[in-house]
C-alpha positions in Angstrom: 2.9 -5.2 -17.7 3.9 -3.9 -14.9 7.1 -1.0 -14.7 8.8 -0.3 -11.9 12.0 2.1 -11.7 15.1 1.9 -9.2 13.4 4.5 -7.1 10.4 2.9 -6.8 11.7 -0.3 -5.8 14.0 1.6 -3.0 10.6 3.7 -1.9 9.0 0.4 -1.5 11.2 -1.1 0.6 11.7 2.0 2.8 8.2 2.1 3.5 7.3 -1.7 4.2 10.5 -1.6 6.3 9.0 1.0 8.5 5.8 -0.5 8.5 7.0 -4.0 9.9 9.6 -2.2 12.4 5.9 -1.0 14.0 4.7 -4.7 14.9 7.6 -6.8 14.3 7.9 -10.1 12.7 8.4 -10.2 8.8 8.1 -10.3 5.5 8.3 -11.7 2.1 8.2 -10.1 -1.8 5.5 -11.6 -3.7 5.4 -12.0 -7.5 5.3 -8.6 -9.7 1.2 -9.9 -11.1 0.1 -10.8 -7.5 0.4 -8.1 -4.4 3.3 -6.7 -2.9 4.0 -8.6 0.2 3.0 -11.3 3.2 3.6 -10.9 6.7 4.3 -12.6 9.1 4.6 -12.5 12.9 7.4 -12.8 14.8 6.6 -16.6 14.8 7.0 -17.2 11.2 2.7 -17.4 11.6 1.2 -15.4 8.1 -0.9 -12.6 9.3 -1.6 -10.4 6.4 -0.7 -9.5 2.8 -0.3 -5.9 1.9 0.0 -3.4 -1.0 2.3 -0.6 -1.1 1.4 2.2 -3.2 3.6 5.6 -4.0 2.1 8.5 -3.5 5.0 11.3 -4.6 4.3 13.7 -2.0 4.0 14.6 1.7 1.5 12.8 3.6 -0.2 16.1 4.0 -0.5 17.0 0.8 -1.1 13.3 -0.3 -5.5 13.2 -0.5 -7.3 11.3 -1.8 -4.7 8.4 -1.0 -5.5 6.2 -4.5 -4.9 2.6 -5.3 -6.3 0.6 -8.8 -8.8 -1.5 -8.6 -7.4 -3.9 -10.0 -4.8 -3.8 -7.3 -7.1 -3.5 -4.3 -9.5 -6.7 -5.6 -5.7 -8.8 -5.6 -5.3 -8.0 -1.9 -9.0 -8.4 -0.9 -9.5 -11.8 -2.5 -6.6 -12.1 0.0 -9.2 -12.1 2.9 -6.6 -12.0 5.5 -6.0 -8.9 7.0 -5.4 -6.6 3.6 -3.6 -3.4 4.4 -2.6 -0.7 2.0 0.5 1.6 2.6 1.2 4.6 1.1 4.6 5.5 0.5 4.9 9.4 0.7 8.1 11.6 0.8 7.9 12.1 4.4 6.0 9.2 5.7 3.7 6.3 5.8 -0.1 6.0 5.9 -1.8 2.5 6.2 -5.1 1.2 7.2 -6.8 -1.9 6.9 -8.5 -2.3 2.6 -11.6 -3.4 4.2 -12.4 -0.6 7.1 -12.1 2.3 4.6 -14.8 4.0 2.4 -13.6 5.5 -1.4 -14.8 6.2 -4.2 -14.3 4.4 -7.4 -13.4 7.1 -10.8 -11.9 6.2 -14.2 -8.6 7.9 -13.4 -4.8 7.4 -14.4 -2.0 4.8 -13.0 1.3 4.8 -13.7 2.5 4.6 -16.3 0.4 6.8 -17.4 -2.5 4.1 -18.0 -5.9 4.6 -17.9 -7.6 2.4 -15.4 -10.3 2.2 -12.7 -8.9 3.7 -9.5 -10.2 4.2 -5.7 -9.7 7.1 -3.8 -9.9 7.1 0.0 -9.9 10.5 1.5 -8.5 11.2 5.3 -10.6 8.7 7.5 -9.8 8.0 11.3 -8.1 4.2 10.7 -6.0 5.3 8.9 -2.3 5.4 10.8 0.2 7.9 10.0 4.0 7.3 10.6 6.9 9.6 9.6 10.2 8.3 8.5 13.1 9.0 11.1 
């Protein structure tokens, strides 16, 4: 099942609005069981899905950047274009799912479950983008 307070939600949103403003176009919420959202260009043309994860922290401080597997399998069965965002107190960081290299760990996911996680530490593709 999956939780999600009021300040998630409004962290969320905050960050994938910042992350569209970059390239334009838009996009939509997808279902709570399936990844966050679709994009789409400034067409209407879909050109990726994306996961937004929040990381409670400034983008400094934020390594290793984790996702759940579970999560990160969702947005890669995807196959086009999967990007992760992490939503960090000061920031975003994104990067393209299948141009990073972590490492897989038995670790804990909120809320508080016990899960197989990656962890990605600082790599050059990821993108770094403070809020205004």
């Amino acid at each position: 099942m999956i939780f999600e307070t009021d300040t998630d939600i409004l962290r969320e949103k905050k960050a994938i609005d910042l992350f569209v403003s970059i390239f334009g176009g838009s996009y939509k919420k997808l279902d709570p069981q399936d990844v966050d959202y679709k994009l789409s260009d400034n067409r209407g043309q879909l050109i990726a899905y994306v996961e937004v994860v929040a990381r409670i922290r400034s983008m400094k401080t934020s390594y290793p950047l984790p996702i759940t597997l579970s999560k990160l399998n969702k947005l890669i069965e995807k196959r086009l274009n999967p990007v992760i965002v992490w939503a960090c107190d000061d920031g975003i960081i994104y990067a393209e799912a299948t141009k990073l290299e972590g490492a897989i760990k038995w670790g804990v996911a909120p809320p508080l479950n016990d899960e197989m996680m990656v962890y990605y530490d600082k790599q050059k593709t990821m993108k770094y983008v403070r809020y205004v």
